[in-house]
C-alpha positions in Angstrom: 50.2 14.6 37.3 54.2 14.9 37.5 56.1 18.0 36.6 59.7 17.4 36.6 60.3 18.9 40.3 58.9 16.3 41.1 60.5 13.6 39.6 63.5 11.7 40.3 66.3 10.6 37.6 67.5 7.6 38.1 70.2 6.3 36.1 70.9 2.3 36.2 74.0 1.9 34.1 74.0 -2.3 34.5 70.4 -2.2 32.6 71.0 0.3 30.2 68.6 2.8 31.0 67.4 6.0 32.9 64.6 5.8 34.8 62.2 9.0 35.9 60.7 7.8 39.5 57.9 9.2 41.4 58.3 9.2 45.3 55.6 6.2 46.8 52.4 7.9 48.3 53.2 8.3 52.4 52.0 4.7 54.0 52.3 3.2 50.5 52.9 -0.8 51.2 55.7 -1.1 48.5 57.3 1.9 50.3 59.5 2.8 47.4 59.4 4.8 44.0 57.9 4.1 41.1 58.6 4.3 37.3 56.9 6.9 34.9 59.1 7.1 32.2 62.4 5.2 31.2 65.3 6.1 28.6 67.2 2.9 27.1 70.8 3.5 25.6 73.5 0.9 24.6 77.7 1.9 24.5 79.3 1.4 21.0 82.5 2.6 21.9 82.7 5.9 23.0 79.3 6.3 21.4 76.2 6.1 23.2 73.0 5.1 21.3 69.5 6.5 22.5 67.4 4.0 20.8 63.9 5.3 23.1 62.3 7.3 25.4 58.7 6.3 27.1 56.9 8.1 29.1 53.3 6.3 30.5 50.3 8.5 29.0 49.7 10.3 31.9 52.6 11.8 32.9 53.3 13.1 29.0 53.0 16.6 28.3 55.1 17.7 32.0 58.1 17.5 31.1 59.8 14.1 31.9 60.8 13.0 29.1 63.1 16.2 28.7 64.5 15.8 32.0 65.6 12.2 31.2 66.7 13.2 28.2 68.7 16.2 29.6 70.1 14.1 32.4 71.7 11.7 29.8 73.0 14.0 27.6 74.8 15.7 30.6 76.3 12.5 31.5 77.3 11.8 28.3 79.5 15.1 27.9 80.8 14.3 31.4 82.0 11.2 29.9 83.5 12.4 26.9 81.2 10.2 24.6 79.3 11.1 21.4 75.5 10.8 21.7 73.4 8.7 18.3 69.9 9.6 18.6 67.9 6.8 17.1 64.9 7.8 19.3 62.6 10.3 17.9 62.4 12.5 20.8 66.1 13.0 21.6 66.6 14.5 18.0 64.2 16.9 18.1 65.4 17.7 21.8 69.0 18.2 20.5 67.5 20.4 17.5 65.7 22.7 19.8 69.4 22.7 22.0 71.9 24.0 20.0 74.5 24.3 23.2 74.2 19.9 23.3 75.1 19.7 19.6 79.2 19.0 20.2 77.6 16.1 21.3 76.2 14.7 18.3 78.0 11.5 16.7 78.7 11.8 12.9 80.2 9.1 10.9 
């Protein structure tokens, strides 16, 4: 299992996505990181649009998912942009964070 001390956040801003790695087992033949959860967003603007957030089954319940989700929304107030939350998750996330909700687009 992860917990999120474990767990690096990746961001890979020419795909349009965030990416929560795991470290590769020592000796593993790949050598690198792999993927166990991924947030995709798209730019309207100065808007950015969370569309969804997927973690694999069993890493869910640890706490990735929040720390992509927190990760993006920090980079999106260090940006100056407005955050849409079309993906389930990150509206209930910004619910139960009152400080991120200056970051909330409205129309």
């Amino acid at each position: 299992m992860s917990s999120p001390a474990d767990v690096d956040i990746h961001h890979d801003p020419e795909h349009g996505r965030y990416e929560a790695r795991l470290p590769a087992p020592a000796g593993s033949p790949d050598g690198g990181a792999h993927a166990i959860g991924v947030l995709r967003y798209h730019r309207e603007g100065d808007v950015v649009v969370i569309p969804s957030t997927v973690v694999i089954p069993e890493h869910r319940g640890h706490g990735v998912a929040d720390a992509l989700v927190h990760r993006a929304l920090d980079d999106i107030a260090a940006a100056g942009a407005t955050v849409r939350p079309d993906c389930w998750f990150v509206e209930t996330w910004l619910r139960r964070h009152p400080d991120y909700q200056y970051l909330r687009w409205s129309e």
